[in-house]
PyMOL Python script that loads the backbone (N, CA, C, O; Angstrom):
from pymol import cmd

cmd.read_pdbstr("""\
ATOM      1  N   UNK A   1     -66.391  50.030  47.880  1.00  0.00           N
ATOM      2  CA  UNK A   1     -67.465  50.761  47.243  1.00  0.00           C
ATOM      3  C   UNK A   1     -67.326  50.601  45.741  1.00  0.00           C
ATOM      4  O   UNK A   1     -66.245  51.044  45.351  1.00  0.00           O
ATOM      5  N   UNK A   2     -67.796  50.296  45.153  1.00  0.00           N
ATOM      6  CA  UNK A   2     -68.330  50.569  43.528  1.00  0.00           C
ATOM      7  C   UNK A   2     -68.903  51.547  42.960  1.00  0.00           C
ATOM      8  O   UNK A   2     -69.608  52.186  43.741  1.00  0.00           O
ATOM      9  N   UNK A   3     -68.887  51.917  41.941  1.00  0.00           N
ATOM     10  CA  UNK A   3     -69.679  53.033  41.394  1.00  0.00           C
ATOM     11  C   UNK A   3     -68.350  54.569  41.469  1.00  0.00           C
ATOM     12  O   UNK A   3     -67.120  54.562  41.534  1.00  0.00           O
ATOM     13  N   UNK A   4     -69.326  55.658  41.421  1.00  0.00           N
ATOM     14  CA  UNK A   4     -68.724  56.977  41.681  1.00  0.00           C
ATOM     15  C   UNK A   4     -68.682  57.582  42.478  1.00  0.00           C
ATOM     16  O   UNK A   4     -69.355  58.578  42.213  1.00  0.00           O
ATOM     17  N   UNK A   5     -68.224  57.655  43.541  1.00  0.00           N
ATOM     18  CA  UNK A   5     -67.796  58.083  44.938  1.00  0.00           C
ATOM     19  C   UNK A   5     -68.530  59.614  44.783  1.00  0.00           C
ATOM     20  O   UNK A   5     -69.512  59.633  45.525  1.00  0.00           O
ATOM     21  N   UNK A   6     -68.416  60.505  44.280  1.00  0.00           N
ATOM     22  CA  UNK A   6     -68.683  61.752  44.275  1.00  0.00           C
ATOM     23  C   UNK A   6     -70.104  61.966  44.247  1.00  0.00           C
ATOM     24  O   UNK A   6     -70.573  62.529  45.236  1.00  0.00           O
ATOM     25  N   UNK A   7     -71.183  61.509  42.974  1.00  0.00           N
ATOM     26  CA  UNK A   7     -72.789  61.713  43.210  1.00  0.00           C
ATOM     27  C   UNK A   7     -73.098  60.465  44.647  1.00  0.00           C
ATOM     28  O   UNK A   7     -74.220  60.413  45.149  1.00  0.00           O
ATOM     29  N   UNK A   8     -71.981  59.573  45.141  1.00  0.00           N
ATOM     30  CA  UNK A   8     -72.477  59.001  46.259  1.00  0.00           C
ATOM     31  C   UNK A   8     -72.629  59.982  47.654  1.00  0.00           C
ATOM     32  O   UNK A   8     -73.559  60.203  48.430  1.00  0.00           O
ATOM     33  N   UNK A   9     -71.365  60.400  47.563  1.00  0.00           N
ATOM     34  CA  UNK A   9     -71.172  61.079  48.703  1.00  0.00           C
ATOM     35  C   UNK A   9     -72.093  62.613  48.548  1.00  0.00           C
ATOM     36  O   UNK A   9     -72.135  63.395  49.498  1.00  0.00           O
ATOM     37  N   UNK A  10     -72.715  62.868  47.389  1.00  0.00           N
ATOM     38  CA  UNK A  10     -73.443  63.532  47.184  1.00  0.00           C
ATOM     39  C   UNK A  10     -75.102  63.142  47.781  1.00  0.00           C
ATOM     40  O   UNK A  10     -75.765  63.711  48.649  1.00  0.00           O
ATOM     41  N   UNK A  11     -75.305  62.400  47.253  1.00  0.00           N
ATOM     42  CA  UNK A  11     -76.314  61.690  47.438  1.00  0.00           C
ATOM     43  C   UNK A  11     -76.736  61.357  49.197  1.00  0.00           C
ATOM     44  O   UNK A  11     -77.889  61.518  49.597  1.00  0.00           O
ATOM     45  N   UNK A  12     -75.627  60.892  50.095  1.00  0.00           N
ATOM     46  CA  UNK A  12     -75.220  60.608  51.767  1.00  0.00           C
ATOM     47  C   UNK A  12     -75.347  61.840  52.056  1.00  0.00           C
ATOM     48  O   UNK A  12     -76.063  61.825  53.058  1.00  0.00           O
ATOM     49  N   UNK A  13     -74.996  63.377  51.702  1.00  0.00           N
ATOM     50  CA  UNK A  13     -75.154  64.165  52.282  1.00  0.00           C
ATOM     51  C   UNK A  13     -76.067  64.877  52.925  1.00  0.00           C
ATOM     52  O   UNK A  13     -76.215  65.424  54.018  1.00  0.00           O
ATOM     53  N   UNK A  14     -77.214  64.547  50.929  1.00  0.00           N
ATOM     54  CA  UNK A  14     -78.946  64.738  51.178  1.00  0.00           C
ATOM     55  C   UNK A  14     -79.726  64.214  52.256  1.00  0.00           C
ATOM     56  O   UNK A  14     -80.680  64.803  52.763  1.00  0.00           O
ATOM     57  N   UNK A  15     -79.293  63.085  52.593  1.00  0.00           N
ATOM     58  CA  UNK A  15     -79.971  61.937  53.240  1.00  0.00           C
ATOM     59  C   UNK A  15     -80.579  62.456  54.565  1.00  0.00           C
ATOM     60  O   UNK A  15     -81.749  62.523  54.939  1.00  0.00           O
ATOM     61  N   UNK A  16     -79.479  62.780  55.121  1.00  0.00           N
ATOM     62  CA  UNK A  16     -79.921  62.973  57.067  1.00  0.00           C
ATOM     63  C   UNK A  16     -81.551  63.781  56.807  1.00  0.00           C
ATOM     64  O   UNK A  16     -82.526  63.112  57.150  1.00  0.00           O
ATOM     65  N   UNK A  17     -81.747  64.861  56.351  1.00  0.00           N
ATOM     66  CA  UNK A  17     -82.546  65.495  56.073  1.00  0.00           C
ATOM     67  C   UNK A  17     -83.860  64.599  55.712  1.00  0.00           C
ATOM     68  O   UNK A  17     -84.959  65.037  56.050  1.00  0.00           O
ATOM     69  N   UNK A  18     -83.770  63.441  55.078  1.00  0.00           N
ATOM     70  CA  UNK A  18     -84.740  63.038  54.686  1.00  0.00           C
ATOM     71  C   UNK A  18     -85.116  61.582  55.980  1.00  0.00           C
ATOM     72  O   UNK A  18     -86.225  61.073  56.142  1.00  0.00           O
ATOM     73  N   UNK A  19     -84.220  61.320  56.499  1.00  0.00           N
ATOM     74  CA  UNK A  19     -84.192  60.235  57.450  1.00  0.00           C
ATOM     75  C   UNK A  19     -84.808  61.209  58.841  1.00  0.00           C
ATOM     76  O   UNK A  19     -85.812  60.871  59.467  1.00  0.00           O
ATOM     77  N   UNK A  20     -83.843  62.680  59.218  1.00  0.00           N
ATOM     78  CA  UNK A  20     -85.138  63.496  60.351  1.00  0.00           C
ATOM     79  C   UNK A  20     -86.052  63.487  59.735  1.00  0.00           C
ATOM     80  O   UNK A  20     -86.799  63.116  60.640  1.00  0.00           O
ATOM     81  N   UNK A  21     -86.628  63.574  58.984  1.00  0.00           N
ATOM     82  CA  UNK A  21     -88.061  63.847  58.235  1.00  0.00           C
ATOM     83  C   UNK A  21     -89.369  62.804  58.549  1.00  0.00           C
ATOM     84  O   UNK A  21     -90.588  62.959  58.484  1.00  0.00           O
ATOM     85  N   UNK A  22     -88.526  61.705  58.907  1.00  0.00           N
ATOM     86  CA  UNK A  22     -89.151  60.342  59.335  1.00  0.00           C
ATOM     87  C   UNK A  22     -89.376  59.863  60.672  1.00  0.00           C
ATOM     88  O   UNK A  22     -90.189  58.981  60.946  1.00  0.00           O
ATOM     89  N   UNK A  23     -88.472  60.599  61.693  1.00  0.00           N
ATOM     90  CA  UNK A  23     -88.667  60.646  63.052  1.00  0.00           C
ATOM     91  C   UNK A  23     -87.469  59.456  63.401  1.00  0.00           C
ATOM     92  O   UNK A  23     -86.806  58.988  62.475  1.00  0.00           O
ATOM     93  N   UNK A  24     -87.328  59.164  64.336  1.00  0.00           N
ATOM     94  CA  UNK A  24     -86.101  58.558  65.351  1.00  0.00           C
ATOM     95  C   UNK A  24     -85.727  57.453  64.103  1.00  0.00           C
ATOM     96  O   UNK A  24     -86.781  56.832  63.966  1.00  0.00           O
ATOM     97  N   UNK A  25     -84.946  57.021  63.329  1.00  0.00           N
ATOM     98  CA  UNK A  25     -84.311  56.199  62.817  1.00  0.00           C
ATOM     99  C   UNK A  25     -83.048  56.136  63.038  1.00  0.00           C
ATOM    100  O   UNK A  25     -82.238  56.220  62.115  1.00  0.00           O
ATOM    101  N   UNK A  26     -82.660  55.962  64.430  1.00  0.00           N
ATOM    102  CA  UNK A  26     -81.214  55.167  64.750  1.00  0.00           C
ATOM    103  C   UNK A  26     -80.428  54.460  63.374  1.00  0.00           C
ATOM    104  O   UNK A  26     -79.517  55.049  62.793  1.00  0.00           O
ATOM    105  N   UNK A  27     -80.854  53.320  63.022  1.00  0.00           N
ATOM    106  CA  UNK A  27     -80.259  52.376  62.111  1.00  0.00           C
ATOM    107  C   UNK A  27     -80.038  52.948  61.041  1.00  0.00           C
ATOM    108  O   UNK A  27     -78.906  53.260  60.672  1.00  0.00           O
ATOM    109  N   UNK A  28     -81.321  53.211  60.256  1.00  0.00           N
ATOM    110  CA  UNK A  28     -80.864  54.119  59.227  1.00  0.00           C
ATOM    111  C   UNK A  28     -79.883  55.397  59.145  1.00  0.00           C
ATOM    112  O   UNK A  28     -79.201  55.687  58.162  1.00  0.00           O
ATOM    113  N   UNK A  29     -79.939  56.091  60.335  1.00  0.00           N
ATOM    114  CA  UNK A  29     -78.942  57.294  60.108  1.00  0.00           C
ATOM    115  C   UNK A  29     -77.490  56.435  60.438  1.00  0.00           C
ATOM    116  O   UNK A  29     -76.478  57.084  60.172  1.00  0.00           O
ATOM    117  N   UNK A  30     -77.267  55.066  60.982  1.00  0.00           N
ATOM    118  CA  UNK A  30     -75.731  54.858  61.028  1.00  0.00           C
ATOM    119  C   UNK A  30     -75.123  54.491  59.535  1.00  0.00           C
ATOM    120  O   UNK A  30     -74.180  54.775  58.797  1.00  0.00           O
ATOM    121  N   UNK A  31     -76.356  53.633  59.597  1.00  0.00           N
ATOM    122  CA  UNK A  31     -75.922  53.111  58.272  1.00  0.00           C
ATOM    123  C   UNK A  31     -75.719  54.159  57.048  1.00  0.00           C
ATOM    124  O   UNK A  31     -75.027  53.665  56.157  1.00  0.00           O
ATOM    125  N   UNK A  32     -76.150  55.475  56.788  1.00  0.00           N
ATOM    126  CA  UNK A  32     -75.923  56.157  55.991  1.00  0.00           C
ATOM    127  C   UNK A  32     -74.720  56.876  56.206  1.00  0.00           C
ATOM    128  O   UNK A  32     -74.241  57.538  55.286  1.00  0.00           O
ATOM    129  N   UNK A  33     -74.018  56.801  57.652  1.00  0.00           N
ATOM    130  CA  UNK A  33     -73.221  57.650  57.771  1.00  0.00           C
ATOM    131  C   UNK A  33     -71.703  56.816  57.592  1.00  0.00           C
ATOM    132  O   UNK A  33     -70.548  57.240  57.550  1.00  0.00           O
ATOM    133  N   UNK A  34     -72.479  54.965  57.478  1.00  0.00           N
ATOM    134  CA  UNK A  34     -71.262  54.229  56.819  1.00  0.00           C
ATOM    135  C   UNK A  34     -71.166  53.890  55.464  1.00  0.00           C
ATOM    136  O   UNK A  34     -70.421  53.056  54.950  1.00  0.00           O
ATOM    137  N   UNK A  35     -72.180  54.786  54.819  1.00  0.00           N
ATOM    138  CA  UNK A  35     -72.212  54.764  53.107  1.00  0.00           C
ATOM    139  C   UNK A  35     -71.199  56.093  52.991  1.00  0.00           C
ATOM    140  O   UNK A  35     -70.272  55.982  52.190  1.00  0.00           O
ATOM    141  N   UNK A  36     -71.314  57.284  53.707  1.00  0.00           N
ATOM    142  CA  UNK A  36     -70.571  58.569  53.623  1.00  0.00           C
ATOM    143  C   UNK A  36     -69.236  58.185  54.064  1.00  0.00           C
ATOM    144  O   UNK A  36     -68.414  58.997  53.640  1.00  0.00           O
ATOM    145  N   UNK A  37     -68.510  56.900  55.019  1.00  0.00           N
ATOM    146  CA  UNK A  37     -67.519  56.397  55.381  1.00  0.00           C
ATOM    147  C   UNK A  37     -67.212  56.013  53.956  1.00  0.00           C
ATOM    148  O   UNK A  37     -66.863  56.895  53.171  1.00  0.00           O
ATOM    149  N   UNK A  38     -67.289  55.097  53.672  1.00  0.00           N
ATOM    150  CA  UNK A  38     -66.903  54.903  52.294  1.00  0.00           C
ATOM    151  C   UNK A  38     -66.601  55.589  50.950  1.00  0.00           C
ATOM    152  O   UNK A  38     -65.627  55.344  50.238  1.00  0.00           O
ATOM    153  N   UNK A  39     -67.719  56.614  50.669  1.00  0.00           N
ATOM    154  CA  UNK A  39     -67.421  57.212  49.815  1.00  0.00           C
ATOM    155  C   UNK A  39     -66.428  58.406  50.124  1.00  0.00           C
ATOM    156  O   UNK A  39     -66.116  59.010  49.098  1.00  0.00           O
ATOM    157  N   UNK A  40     -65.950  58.813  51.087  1.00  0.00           N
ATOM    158  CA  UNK A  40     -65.321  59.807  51.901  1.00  0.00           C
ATOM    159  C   UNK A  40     -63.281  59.286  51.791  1.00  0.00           C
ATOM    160  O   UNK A  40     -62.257  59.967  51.724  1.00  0.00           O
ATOM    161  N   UNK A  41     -63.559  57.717  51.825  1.00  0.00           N
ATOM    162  CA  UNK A  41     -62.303  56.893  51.923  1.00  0.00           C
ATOM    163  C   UNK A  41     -61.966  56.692  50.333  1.00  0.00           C
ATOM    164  O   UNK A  41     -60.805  56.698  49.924  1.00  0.00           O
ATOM    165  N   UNK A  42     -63.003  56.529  49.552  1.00  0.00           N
ATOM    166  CA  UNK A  42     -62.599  56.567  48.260  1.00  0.00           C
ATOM    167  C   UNK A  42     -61.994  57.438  47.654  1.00  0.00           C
ATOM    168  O   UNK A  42     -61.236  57.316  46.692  1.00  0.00           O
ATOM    169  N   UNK A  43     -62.567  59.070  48.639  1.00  0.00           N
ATOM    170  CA  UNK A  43     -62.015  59.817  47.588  1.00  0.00           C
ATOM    171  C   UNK A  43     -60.600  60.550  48.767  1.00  0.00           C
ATOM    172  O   UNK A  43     -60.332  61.736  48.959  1.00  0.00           O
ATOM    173  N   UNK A  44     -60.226  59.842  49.104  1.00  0.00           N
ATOM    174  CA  UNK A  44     -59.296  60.257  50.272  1.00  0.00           C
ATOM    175  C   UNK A  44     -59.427  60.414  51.672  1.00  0.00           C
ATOM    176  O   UNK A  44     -58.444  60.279  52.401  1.00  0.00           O
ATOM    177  N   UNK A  45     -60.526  60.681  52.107  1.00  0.00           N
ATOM    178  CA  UNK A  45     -60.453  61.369  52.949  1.00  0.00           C
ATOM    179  C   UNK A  45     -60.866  60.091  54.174  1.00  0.00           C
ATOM    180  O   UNK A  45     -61.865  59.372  54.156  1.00  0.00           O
ATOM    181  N   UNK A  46     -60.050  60.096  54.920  1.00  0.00           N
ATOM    182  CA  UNK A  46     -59.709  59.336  55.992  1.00  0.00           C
ATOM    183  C   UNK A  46     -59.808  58.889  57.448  1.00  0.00           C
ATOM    184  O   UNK A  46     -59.511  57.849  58.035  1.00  0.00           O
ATOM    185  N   UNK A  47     -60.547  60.524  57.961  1.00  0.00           N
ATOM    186  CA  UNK A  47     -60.224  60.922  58.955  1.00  0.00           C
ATOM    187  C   UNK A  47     -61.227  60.343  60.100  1.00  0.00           C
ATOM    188  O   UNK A  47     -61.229  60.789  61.247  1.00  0.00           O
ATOM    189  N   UNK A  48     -62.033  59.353  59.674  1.00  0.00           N
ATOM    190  CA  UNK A  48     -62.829  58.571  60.690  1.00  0.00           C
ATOM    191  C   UNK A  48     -64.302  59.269  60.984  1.00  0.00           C
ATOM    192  O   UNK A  48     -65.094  58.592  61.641  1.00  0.00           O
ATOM    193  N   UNK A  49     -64.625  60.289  60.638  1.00  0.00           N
ATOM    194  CA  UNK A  49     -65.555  61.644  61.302  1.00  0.00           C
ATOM    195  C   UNK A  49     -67.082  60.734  61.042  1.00  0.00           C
ATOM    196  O   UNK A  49     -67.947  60.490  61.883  1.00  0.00           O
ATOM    197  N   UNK A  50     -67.056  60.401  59.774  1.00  0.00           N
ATOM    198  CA  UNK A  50     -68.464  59.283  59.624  1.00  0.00           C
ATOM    199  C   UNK A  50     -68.497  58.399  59.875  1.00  0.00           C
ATOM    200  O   UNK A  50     -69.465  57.806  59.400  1.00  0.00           O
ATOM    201  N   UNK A  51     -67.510  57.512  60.821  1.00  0.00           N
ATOM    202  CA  UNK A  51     -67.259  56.202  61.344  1.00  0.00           C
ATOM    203  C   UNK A  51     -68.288  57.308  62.851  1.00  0.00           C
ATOM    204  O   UNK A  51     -69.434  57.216  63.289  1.00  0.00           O
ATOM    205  N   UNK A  52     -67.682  57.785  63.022  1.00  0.00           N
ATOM    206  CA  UNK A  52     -68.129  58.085  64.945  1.00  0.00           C
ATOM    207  C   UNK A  52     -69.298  59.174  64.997  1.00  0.00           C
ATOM    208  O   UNK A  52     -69.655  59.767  66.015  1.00  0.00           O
ATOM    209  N   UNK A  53     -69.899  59.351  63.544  1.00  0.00           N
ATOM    210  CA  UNK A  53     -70.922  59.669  63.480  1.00  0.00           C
ATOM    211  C   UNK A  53     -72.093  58.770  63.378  1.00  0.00           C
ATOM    212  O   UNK A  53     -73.208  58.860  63.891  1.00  0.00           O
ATOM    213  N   UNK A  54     -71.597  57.918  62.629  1.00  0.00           N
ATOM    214  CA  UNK A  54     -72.510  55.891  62.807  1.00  0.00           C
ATOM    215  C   UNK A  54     -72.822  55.770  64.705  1.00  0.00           C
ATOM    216  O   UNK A  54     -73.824  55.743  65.419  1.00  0.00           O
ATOM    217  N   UNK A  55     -71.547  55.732  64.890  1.00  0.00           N
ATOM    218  CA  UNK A  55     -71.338  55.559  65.977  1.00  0.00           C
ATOM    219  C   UNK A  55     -72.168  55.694  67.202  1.00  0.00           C
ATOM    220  O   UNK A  55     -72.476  54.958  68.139  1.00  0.00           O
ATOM    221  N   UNK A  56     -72.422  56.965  66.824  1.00  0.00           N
ATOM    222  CA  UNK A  56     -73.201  58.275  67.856  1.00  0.00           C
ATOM    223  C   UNK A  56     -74.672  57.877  67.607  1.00  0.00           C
ATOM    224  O   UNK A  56     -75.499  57.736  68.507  1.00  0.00           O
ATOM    225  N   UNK A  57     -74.941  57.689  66.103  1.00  0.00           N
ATOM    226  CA  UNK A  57     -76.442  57.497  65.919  1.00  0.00           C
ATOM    227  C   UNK A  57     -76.714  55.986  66.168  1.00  0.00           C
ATOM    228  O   UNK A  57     -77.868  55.575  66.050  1.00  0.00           O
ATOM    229  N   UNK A  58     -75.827  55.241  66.466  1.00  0.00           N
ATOM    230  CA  UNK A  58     -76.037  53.931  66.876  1.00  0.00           C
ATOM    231  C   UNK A  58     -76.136  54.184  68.288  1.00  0.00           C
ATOM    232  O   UNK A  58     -77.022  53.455  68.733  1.00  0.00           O
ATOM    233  N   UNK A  59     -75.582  54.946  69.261  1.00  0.00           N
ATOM    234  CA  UNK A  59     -75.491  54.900  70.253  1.00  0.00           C
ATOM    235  C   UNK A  59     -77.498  54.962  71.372  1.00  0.00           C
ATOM    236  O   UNK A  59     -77.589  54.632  72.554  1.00  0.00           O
ATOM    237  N   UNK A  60     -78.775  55.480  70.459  1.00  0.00           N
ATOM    238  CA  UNK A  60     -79.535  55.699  70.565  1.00  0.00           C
ATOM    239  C   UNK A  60     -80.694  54.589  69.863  1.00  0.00           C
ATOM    240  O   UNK A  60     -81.920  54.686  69.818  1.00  0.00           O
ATOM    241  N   UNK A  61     -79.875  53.620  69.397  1.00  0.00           N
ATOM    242  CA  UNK A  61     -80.643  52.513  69.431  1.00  0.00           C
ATOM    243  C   UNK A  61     -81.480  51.458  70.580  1.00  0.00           C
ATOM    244  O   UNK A  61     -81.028  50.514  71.227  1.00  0.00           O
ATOM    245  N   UNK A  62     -82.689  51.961  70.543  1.00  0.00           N
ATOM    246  CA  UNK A  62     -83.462  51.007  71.646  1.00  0.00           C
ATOM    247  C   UNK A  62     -83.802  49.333  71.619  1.00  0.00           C
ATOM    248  O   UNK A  62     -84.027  48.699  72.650  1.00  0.00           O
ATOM    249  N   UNK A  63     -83.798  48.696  70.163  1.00  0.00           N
ATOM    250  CA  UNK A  63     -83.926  47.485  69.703  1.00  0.00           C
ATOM    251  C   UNK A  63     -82.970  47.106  69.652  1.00  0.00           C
ATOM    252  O   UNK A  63     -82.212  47.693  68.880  1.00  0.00           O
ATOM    253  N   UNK A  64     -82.390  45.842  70.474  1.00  0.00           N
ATOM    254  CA  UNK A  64     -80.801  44.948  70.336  1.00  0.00           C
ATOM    255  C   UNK A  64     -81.170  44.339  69.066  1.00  0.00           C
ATOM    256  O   UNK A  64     -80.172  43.786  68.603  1.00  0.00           O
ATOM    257  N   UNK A  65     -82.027  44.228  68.426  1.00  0.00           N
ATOM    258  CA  UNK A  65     -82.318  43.540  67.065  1.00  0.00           C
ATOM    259  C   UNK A  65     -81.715  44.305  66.218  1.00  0.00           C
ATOM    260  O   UNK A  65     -80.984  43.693  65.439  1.00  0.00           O
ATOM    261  N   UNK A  66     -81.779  45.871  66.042  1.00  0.00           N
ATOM    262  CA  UNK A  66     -81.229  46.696  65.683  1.00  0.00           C
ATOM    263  C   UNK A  66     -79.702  47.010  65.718  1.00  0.00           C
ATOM    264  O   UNK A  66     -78.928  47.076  64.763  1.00  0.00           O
ATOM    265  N   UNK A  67     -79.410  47.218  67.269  1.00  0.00           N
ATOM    266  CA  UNK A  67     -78.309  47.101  67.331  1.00  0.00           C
ATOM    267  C   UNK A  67     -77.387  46.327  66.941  1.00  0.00           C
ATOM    268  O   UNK A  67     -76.397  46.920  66.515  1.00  0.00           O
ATOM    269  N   UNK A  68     -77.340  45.101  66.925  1.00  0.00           N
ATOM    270  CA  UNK A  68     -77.144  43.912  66.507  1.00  0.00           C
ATOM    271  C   UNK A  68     -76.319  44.056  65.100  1.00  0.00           C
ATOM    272  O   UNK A  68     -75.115  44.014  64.848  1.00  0.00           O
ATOM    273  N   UNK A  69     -77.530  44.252  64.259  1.00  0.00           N
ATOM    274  CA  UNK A  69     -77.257  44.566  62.832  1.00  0.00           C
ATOM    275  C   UNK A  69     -76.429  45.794  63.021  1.00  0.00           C
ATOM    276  O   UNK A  69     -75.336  45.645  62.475  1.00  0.00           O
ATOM    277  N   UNK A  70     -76.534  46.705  63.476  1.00  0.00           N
ATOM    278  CA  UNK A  70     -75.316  47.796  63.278  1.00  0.00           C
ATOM    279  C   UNK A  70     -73.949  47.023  63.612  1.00  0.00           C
ATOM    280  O   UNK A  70     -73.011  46.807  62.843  1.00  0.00           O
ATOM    281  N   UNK A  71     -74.050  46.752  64.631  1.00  0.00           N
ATOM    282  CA  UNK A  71     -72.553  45.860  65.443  1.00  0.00           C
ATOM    283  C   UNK A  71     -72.001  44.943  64.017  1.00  0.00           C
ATOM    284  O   UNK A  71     -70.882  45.200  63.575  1.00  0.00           O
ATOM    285  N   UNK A  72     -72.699  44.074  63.474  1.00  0.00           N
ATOM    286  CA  UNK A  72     -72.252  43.430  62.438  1.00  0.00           C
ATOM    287  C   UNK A  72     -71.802  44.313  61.076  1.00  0.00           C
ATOM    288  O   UNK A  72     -70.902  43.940  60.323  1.00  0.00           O
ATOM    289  N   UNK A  73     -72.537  45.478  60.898  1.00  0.00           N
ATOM    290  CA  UNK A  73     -72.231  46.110  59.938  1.00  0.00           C
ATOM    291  C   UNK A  73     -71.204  47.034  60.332  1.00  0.00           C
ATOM    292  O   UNK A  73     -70.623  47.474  59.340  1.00  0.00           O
ATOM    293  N   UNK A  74     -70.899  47.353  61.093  1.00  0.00           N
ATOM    294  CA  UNK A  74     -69.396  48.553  62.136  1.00  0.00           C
ATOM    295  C   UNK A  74     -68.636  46.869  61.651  1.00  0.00           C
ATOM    296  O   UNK A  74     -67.889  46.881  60.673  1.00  0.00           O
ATOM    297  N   UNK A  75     -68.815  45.895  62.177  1.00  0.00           N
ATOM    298  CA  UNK A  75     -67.386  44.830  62.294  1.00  0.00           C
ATOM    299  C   UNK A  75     -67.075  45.179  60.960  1.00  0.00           C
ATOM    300  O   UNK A  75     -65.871  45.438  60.974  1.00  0.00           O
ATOM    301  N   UNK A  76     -67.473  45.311  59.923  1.00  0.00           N
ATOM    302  CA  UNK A  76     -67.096  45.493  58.175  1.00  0.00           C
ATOM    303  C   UNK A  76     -66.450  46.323  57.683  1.00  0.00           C
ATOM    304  O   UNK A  76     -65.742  46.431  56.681  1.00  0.00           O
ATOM    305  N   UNK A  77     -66.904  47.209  58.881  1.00  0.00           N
ATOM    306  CA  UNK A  77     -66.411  49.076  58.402  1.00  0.00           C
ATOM    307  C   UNK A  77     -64.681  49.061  59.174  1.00  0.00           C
ATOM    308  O   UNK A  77     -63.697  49.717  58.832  1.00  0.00           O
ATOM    309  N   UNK A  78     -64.786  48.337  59.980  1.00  0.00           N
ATOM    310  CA  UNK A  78     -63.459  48.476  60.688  1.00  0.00           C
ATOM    311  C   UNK A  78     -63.188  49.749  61.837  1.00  0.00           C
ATOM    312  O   UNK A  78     -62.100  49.846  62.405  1.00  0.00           O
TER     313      UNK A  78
END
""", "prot")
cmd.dss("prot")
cmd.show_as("cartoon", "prot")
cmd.util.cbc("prot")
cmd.orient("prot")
């Protein structure tokens, strides 16, 4: 991650709220919850909770096109 971990993880927190707001976005809610992975690891904290929250909101993906791209973006996250 680059930048300042803190208005990031600030910023990831706002998000979910605005992604329900939009109706079923699988992709988008993993992927935000592997921007909150990151900024979460920057500032210590370790404990996997936004890895298997990606996870979960990936798990409700109906497009393998979609999925796909998550699977490649989880291989990154580790």
């Amino acid at each position: 991650m680059t930048g300042n971990a803190v208005p990031a993880l600030a910023d990831a927190n706002k998000a979910p709220a605005i992604i329900d707001a939009q109706g079923q976005r699988p992709l988008d809610a993993a992927l935000l919850h592997f921007a909150r992975a990151s900024a979460l690891a920057t500032l210590g904290d370790t404990n996997g909770k936004a890895i298997a929250d990606a996870d979960s909101a990936a798990s409700k993906h109906t497009a393998p096109d979609l999925y796909a791209r998550f699977a490649g973006e989880r291989a990154i996250m580790g």
